[in-house]
C-alpha positions in Angstrom: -1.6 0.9 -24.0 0.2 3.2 -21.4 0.7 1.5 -18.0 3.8 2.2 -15.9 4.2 0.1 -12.8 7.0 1.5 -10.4 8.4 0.4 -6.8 11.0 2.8 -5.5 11.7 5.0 -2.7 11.2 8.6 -2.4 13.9 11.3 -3.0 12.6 13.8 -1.0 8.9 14.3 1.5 5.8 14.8 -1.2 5.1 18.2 -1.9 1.2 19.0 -1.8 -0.9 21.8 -2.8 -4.5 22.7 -4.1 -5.4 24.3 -7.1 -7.3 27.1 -7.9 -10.7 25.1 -7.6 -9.5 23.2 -4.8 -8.4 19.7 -6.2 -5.3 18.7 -4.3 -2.0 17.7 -6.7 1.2 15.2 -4.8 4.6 16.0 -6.6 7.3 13.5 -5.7 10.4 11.8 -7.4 10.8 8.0 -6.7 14.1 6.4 -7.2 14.0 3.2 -9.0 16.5 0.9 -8.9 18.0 -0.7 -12.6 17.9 -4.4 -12.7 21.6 -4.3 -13.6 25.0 -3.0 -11.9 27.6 -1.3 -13.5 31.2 -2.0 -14.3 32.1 -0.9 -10.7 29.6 -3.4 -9.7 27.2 -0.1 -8.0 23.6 -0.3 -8.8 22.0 2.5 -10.7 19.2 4.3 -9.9 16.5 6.0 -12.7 14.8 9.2 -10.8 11.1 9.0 -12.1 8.9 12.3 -11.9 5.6 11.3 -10.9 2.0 13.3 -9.9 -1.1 11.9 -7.9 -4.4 14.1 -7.8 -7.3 13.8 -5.4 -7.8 11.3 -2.5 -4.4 9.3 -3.9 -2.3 12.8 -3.4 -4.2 12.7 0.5 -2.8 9.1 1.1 0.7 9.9 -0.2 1.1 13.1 1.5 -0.1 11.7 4.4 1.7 8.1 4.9 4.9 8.4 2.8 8.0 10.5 3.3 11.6 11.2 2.0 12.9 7.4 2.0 9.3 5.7 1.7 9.2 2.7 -0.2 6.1 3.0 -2.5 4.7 1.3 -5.2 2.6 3.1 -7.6 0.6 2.3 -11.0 0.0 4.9 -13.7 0.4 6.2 -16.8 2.8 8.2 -18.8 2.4 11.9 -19.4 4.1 14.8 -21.5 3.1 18.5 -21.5 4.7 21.6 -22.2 4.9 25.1 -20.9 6.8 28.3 -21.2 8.6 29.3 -18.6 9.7 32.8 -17.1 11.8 33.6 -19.6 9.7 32.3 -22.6 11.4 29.3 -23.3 9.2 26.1 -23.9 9.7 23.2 -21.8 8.9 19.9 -22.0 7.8 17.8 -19.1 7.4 13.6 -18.8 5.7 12.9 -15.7 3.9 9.7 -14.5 0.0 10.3 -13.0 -0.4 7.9 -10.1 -3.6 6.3 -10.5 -2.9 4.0 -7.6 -0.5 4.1 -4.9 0.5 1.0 -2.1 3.1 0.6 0.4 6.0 -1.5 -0.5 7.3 -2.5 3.0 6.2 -3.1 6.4 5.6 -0.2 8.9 8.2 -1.3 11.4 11.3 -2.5 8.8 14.5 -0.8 9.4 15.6 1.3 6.3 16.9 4.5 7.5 14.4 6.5 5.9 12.3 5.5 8.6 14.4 5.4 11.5 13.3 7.0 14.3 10.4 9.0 12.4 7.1 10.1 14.1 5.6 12.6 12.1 2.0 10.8 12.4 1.9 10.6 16.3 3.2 7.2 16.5 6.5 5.1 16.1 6.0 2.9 13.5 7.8 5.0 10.9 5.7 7.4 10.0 2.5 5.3 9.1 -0.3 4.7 10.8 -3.2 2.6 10.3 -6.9 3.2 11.2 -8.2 2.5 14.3 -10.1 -0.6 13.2 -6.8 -2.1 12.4 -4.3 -1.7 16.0 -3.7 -4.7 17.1 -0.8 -6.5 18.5 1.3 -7.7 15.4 1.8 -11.5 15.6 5.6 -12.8 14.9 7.2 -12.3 11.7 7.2 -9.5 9.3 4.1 -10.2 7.6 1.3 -7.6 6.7 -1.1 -10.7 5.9 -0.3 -12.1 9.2 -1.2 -8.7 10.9 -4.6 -8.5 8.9 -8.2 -8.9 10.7 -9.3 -12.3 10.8 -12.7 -14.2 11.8 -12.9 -15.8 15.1 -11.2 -19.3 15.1 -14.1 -22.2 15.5 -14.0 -25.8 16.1 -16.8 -27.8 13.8 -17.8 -30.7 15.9 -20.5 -33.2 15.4 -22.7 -31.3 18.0 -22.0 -27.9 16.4 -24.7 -25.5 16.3 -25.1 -23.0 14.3 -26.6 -19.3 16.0 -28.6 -18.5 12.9 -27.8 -14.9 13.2 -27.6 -15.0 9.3 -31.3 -16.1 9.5 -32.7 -19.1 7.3 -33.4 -22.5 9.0 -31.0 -25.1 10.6 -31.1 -27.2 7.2 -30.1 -24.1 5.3 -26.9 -23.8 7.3 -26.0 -27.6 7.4 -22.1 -28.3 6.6 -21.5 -29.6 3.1 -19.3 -32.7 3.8 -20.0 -35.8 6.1 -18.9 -35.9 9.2 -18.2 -39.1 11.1 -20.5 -39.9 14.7 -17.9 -41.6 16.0 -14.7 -39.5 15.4 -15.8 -36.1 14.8 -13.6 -35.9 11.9 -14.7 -35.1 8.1 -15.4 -38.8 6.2 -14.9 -39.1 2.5 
């Protein structure tokens, strides 16, 4: 089994280009913290090649830059080549298979202070249109996420059918008390 998981931040903005049939290829470096801190009690970072091809190497180049925190999920890869001068090198790389953001849009690391490269200020990201809305307290994505419109069940509750079937179809699965309102058991 090769599987690499990784959540680091970027050394530098992605750099993007297209082969020769037109597939597009993300290069970046992601700085990964060691779990342990050295005699001079510093943290230690490992700087981890990695590659993303196709729509992943769209999203990276277009939402993450130098600083980014990112989270990606891939493999392991070695290759060779000869370089200008003939001498073969050897290359371990890891392919991003997925990629994810690894902190909120509006968090204060440095790498996204006062960044607007996407026509907003929110760091650099942006999010599609479906998705702006005002972001409730806190600094959690779930809490910022779409959600179905909030609706009190009530003894008299009707349902609008507008998922078709018949009123007995779309009865509630759990007594409800005539008196109270509330759910019996």
């Amino acid at each position: 089994m090769n599987k690499v998981i990784l959540i680091g931040r970027l050394t530098k903005d992605p750099e993007v280009k297209n082969t020769a049939s037109q597939v597009t290829v993300c290069r970046f470096t992601v700085a990964v913290d060691r779990r342990f801190k050295d005699q001079n009690g510093q943290r230690q970072a490992d700087f981890i090649n990695c590659v993303a091809w196709r729509q992943t190497a769209n999203f990276i180049s277009s939402y993450f830059h130098k600083g980014s925190k990112i989270a990606v999920v891939g493999s392991i890869q070695t290759r060779t080549y000869d370089d200008a001068n003939g001498q073969k090198r050897y290359v371990t790389e890891v392919v991003v298979d997925e990629a994810e953001f690894a902190e909120s849009a509006n968090s204060g690391n440095s790498g996204n202070q006062g960044r607007s490269n996407y026509g907003n200020d929110n760091g650099g990201y942006s999010r599609p249109s479906s998705y702006q809305q005002s972001a409730p307290a806190g600094d959690s994505t779930a809490a910022a996420a779409p959600t179905a419109p909030n609706r009190q069940i009530t003894p008299d509750y009707q349902p609008d059918n507008s998922f078709g079937g018949s009123d007995d179809e779309l009865s509630l699965p759990f007594p409800i008390d005539d008196d109270t309102g509330n759910i019996s058991f």
